[in-house]
Backbone as JSON, one array per atom type, in Angstrom:
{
  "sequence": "XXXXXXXXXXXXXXXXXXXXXXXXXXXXXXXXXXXXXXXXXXXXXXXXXXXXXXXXXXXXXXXXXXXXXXXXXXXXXXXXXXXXXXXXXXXXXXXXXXXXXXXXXXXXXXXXXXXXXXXXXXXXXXXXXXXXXXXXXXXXXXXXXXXXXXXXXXXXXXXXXXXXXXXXXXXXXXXXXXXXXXXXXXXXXXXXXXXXXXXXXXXXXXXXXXXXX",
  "N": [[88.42, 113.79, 81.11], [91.52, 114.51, 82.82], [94.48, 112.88, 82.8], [95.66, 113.32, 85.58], [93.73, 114.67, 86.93], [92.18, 112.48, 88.25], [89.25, 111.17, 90.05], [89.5, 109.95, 93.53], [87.71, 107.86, 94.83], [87.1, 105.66, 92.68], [89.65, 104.61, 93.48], [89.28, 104.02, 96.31], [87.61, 101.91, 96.24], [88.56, 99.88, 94.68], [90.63, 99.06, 95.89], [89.21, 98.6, 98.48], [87.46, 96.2, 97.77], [89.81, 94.25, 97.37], [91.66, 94.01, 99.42], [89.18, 92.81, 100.97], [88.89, 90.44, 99.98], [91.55, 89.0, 100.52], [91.25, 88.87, 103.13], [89.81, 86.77, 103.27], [90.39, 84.99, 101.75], [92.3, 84.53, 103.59], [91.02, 83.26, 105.91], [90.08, 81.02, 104.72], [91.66, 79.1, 104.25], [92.33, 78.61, 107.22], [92.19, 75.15, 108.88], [90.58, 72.37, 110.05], [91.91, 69.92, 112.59], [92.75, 67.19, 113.33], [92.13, 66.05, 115.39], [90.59, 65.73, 118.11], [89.12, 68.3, 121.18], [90.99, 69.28, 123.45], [93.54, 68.52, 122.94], [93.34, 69.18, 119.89], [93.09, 71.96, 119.38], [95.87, 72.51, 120.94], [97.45, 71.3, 118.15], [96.72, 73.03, 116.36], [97.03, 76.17, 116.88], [99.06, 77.33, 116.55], [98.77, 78.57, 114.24], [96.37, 79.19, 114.57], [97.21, 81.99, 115.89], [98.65, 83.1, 113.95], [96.72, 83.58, 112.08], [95.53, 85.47, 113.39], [97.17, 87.43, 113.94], [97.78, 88.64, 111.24], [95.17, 89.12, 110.31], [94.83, 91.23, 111.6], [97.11, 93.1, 111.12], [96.59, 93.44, 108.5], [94.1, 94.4, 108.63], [94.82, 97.18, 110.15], [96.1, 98.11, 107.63], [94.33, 98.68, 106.19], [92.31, 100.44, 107.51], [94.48, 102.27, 107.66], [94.54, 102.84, 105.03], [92.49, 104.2, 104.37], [92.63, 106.3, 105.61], [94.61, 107.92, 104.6], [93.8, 107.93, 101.8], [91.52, 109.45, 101.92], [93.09, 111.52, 102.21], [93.85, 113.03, 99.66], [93.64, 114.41, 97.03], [93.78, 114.45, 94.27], [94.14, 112.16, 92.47], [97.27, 110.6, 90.57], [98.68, 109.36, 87.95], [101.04, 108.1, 88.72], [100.36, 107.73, 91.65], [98.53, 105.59, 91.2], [99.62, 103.38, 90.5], [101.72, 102.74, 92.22], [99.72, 102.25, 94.06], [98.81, 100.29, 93.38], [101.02, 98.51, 93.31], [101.17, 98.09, 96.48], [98.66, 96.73, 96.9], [99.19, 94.66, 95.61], [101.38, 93.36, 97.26], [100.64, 93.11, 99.5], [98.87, 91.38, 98.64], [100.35, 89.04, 98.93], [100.24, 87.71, 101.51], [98.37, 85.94, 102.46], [99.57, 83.47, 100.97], [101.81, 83.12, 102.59], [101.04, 82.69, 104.65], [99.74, 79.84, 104.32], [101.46, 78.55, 103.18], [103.52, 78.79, 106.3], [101.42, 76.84, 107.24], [101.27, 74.46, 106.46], [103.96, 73.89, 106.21], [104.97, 74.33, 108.52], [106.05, 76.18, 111.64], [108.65, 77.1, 111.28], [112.21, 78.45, 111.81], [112.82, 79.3, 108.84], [110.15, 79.79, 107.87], [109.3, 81.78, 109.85], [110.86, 83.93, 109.39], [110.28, 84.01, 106.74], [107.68, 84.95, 106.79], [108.23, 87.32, 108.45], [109.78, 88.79, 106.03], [107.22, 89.08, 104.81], [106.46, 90.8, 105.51], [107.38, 93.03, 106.27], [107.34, 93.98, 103.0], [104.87, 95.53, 101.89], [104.54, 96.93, 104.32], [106.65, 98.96, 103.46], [105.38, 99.04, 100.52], [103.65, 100.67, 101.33], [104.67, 103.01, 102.49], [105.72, 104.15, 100.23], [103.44, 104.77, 98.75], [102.26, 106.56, 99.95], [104.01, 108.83, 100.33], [103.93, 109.37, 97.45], [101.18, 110.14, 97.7], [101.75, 112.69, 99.24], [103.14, 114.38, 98.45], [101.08, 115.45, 96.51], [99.53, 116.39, 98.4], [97.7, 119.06, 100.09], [96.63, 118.03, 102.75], [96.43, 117.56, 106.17], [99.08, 115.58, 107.21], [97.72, 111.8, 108.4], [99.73, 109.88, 109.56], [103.15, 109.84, 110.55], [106.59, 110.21, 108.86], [108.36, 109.37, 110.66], [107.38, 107.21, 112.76], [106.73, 105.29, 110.41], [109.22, 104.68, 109.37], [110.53, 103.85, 112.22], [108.87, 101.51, 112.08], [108.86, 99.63, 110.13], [111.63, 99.51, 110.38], [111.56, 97.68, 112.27], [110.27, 95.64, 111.42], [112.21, 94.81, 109.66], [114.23, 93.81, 111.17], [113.18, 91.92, 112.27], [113.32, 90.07, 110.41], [116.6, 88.94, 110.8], [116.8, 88.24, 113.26], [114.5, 85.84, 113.53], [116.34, 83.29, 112.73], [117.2, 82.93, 115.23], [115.36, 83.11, 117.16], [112.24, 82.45, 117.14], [110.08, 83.29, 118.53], [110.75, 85.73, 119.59], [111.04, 87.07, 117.19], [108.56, 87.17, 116.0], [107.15, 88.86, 118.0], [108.91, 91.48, 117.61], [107.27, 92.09, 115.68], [104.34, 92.0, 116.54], [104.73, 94.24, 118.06], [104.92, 96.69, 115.94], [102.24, 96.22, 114.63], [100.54, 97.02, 117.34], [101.4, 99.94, 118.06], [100.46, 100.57, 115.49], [97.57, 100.23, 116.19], [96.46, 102.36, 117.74], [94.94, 105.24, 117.49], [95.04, 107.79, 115.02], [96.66, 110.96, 116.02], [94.38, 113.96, 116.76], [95.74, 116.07, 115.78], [96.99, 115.2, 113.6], [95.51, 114.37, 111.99], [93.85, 116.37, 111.31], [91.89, 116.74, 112.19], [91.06, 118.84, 114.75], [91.29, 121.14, 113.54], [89.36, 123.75, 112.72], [89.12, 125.52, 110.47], [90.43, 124.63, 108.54], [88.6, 122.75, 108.28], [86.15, 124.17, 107.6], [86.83, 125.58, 105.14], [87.0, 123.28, 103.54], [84.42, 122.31, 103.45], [83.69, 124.66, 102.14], [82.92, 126.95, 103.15], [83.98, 130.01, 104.8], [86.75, 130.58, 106.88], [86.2, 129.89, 110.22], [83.36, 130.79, 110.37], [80.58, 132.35, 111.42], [77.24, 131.24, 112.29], [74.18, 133.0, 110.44], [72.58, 135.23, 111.6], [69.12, 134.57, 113.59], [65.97, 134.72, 112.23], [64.33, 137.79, 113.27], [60.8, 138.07, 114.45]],
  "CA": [[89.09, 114.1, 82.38], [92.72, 114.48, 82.68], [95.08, 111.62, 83.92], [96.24, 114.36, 86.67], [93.0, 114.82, 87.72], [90.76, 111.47, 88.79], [88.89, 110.79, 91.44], [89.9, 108.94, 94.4], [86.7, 106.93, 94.72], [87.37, 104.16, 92.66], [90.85, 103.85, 93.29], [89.47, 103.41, 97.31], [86.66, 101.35, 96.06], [88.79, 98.76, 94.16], [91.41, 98.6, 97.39], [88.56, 97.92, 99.9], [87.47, 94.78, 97.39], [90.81, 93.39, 97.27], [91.37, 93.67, 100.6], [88.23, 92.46, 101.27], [89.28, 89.39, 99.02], [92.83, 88.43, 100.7], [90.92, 88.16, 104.3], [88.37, 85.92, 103.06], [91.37, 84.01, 101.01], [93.05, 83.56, 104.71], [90.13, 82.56, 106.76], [89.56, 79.9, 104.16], [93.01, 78.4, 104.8], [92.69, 77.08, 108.7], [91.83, 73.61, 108.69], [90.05, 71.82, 111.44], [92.73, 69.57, 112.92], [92.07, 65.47, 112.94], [92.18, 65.58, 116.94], [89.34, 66.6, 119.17], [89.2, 68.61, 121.79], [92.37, 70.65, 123.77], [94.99, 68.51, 121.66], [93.4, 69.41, 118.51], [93.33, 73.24, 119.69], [97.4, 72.8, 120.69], [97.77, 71.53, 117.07], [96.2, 74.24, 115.27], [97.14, 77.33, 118.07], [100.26, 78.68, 116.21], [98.35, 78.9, 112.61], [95.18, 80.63, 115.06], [97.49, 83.53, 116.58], [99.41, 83.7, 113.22], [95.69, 84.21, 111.55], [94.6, 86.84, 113.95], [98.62, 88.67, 113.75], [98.02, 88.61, 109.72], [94.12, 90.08, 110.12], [94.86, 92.88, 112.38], [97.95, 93.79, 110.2], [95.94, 93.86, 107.22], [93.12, 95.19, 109.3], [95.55, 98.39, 110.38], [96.2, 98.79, 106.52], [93.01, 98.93, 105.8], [91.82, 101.73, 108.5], [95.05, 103.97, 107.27], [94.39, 103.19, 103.5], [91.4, 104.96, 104.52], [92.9, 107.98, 106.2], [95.39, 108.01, 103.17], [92.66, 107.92, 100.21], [90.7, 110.81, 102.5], [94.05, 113.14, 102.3], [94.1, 112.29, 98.07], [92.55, 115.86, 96.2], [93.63, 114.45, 93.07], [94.68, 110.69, 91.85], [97.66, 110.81, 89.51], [99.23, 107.77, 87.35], [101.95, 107.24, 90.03], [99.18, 106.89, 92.78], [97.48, 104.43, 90.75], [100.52, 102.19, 90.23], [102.16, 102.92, 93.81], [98.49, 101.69, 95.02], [98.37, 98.66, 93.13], [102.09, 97.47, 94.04], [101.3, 97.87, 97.45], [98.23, 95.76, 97.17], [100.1, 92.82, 95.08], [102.7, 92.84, 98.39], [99.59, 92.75, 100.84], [98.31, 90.14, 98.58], [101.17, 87.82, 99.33], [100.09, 87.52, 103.25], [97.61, 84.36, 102.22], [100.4, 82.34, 100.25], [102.83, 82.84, 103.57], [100.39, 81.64, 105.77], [99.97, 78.37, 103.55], [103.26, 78.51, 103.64], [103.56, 78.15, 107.37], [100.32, 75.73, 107.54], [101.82, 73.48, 105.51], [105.49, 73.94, 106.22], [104.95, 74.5, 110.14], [106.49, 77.13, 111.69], [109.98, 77.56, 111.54], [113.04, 79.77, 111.6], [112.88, 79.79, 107.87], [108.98, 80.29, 107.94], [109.67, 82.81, 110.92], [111.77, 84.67, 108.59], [109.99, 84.34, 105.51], [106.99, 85.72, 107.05], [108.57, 88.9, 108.38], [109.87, 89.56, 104.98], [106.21, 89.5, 103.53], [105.52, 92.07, 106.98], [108.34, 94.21, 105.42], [107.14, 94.62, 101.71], [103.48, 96.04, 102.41], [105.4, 98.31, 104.3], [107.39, 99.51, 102.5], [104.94, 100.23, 99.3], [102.81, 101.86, 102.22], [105.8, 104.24, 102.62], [106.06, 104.66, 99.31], [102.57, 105.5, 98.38], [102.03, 107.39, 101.33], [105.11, 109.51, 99.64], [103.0, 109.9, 96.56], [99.77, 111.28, 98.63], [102.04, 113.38, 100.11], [103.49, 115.42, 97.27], [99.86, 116.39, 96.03], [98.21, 116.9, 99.19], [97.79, 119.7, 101.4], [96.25, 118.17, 103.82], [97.3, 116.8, 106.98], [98.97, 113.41, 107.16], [97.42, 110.81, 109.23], [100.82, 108.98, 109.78], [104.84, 110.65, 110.19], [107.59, 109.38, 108.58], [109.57, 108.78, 112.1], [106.16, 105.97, 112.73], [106.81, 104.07, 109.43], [110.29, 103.95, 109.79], [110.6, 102.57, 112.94], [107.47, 99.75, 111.82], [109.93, 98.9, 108.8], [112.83, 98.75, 111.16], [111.27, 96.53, 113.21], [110.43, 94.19, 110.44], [113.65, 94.33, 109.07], [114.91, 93.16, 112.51], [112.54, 90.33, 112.89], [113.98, 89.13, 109.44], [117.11, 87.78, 111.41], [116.41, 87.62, 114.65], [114.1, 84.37, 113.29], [117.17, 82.32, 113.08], [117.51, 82.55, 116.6], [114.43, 83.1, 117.7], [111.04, 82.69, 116.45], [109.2, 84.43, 119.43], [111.23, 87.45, 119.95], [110.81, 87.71, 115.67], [106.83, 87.56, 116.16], [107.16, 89.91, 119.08], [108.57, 92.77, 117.01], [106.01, 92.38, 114.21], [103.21, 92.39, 117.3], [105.33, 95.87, 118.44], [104.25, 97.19, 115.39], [100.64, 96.14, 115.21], [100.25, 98.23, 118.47], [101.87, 100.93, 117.4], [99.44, 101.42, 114.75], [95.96, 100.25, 116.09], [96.25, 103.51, 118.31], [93.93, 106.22, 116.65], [96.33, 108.83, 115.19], [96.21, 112.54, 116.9], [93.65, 115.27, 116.11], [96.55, 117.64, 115.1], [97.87, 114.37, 112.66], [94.19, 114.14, 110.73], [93.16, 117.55, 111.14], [90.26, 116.87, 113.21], [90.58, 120.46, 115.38], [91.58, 122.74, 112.88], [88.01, 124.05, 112.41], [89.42, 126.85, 110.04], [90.56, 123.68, 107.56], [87.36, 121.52, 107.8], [85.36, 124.86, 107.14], [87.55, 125.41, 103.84], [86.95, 121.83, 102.66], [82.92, 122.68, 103.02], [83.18, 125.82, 101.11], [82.25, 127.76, 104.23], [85.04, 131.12, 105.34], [87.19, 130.15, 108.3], [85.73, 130.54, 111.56], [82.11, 132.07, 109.88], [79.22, 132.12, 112.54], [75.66, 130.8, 111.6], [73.54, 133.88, 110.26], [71.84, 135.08, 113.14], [67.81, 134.23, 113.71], [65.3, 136.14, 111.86], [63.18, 138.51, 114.52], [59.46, 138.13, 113.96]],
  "C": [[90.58, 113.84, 82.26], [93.52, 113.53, 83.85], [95.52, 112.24, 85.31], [95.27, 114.26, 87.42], [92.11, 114.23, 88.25], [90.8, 111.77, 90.31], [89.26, 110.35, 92.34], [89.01, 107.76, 94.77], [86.76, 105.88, 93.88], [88.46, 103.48, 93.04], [90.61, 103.25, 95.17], [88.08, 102.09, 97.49], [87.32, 100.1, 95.47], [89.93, 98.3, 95.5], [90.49, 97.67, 98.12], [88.35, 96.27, 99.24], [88.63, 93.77, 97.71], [91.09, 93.22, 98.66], [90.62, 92.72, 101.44], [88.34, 90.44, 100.83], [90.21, 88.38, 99.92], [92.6, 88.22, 102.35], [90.06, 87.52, 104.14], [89.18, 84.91, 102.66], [92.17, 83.17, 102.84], [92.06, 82.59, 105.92], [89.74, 81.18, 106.25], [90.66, 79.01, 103.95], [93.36, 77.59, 106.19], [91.59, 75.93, 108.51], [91.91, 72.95, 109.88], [90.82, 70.63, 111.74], [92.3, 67.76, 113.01], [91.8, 65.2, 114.64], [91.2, 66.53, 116.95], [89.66, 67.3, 120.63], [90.84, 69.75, 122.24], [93.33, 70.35, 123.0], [94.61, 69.07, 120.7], [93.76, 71.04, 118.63], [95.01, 73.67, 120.03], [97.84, 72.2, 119.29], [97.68, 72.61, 116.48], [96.66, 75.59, 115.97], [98.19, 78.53, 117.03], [99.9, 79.11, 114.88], [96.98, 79.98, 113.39], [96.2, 82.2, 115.47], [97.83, 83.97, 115.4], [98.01, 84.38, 112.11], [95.04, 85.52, 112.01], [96.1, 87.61, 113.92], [98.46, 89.62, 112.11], [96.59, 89.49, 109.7], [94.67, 91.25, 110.84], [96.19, 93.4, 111.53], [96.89, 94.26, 108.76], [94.5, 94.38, 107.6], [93.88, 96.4, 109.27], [95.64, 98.81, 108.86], [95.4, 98.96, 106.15], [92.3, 100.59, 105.94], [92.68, 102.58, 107.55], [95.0, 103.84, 105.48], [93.34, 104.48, 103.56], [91.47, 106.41, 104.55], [94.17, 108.81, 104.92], [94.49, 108.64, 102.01], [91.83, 109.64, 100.77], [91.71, 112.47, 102.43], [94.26, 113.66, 100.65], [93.32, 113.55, 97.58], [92.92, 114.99, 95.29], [94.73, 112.56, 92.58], [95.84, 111.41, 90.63], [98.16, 109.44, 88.64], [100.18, 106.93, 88.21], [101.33, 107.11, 91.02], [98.74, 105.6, 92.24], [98.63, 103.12, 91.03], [100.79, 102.28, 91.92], [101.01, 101.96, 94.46], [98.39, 99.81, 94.64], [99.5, 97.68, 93.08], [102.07, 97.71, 95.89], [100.14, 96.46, 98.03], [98.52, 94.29, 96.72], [101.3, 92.67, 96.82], [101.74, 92.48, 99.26], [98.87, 91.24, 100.64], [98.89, 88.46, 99.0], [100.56, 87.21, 100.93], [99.06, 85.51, 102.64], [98.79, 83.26, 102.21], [101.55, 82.41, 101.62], [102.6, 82.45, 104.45], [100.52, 80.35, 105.61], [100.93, 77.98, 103.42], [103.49, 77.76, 105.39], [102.45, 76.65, 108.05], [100.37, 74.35, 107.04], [102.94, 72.85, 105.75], [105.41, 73.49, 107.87], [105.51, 75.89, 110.58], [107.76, 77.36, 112.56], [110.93, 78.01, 111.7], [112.86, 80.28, 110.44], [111.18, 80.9, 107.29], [108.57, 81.79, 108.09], [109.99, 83.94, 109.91], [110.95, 85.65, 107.15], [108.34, 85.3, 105.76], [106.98, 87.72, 107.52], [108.77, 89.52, 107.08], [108.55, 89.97, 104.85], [105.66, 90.97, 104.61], [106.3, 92.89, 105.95], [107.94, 94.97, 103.85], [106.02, 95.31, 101.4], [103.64, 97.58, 102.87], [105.57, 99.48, 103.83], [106.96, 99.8, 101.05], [103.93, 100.59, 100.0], [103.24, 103.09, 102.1], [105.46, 105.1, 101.1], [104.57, 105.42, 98.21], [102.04, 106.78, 98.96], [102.86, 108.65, 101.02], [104.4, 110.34, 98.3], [101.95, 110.83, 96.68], [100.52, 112.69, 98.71], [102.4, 114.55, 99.09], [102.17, 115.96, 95.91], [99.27, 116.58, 96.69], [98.59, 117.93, 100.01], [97.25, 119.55, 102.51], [96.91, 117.53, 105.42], [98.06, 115.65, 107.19], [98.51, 113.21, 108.49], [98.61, 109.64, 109.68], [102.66, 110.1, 109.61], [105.84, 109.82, 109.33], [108.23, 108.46, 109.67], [108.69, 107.44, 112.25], [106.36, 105.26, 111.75], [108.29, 103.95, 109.41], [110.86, 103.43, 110.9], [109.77, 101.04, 113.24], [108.68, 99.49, 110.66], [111.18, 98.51, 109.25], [113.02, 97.6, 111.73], [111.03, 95.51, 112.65], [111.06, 94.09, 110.0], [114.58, 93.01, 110.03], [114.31, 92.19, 113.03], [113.25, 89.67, 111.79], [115.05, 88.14, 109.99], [116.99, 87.28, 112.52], [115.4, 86.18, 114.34], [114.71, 83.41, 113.18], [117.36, 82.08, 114.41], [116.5, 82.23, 117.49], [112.81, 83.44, 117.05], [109.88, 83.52, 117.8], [109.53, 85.73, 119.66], [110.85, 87.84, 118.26], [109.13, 88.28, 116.14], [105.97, 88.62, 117.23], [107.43, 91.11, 118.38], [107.31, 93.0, 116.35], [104.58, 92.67, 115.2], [102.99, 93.92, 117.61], [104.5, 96.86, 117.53], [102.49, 97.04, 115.03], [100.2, 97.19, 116.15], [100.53, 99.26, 118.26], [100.8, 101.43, 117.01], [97.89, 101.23, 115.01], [95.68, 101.29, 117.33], [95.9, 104.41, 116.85], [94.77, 107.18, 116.19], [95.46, 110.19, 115.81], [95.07, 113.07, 116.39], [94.31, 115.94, 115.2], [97.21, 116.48, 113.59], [96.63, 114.41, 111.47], [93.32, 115.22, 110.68], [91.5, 117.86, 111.84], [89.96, 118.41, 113.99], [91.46, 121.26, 114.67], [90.08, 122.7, 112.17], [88.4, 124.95, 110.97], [89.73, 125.72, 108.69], [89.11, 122.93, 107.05], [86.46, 122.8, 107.24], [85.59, 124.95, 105.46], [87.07, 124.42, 103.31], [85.06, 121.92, 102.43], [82.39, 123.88, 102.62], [83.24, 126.67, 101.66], [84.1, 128.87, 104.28], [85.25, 130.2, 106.59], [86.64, 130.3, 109.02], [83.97, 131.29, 111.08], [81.26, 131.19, 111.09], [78.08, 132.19, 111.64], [75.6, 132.4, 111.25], [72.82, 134.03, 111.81], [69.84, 134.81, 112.71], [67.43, 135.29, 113.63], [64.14, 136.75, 112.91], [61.6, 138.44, 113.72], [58.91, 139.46, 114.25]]
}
């Protein structure tokens, strides 16, 4: 088989593992607090929201790896790599938690966490770029949508010196953003005349009709 032409199936089969890996790595990071009851719950509070900010981000990449890998006719060598520096940047999310769980959570924290929002990103973009220049099929995501999610984590980067809630507020911005479903017309859902094509079938062909007895 020619390096041009693999599959996409393992390359979305070794993603989902790793993935699968780096939320199992963060859940096994909060640590039950030495106090009982509501104090122990205001100790631990800002490592719980920052655990459920960090799953649903890496939840959302997940879903559009999905809708990504599904637009993919043909794997090439720069997919492969593209794919597997985006999951070394996703993999960082653990070590910045431990980071803050450790550290606490500070401006620098604040900060250092947006970066790791930013680099995920940004080899999203850039694989997403790759897809794009061998597929004909629809994208499931625009450009204008990932560059204002990359803006916005750029712009939590400093805003964390000043403010660590307005930082964690953009990075939420985006979250929302993307756990809306993208369009029909973005994933090709009602172009019947496409999905027929992809099952072999003529555009628009009507059943055979029923044989008369």
């Amino acid at each position: 088989m020619s390096s041009e032409n693999l599959s996409p199936a393992r390359l979305e089969a070794f993603s989902d593992g790793v993935i699968a890996v780096i939320i199992t790595i963060m859940v096994l990071e909060l640590k039950v607090p030495a106090q009982d009851g509501p104090a122990g719950l205001r100790v631990v509070w800002p490592m719980l929201f920052l655990y459920l900010l960090t799953f649903v981000q890496v939840g959302i990449y997940w879903v559009n790896h999905h809708y990504l890998v599904d637009e993919v006719e043909s794997v090439s060598h720069g997919i492969l790599w593209a794919n597997l520096a985006f999951l070394f940047f996703l993999s960082l999310f653990p070590f910045v938690t431990l980071w803050i769980g450790t550290r606490g959570l500070t401006n620098f924290s604040t900060a250092l966490y947006a970066v790791e929002s930013v680099l995920p990103g940004l080899s999203y973009s850039v694989l997403w770029a790759a897809v794009r220049s061998r597929s004909r099929n629809p994208p499931h995501a625009t450009w204008g949508k990932q560059i204002t999610s990359l803006s916005l984590y750029l712009g939590a980067i400093p805003v964390a010196f000043y403010s660590r809630g307005t930082s964690l507020a953009m990075i939420c911005v985006v979250s929302v953003m993307w756990l809306l479903p993208p369009r029909p017309d973005e994933t090709g859902e009602g172009d019947s005349s496409q999905s027929a094509a992809r099952a072999g079938a003529p555009p628009n062909s009507a059943p055979p009709p029923a044989e008369k007895r």
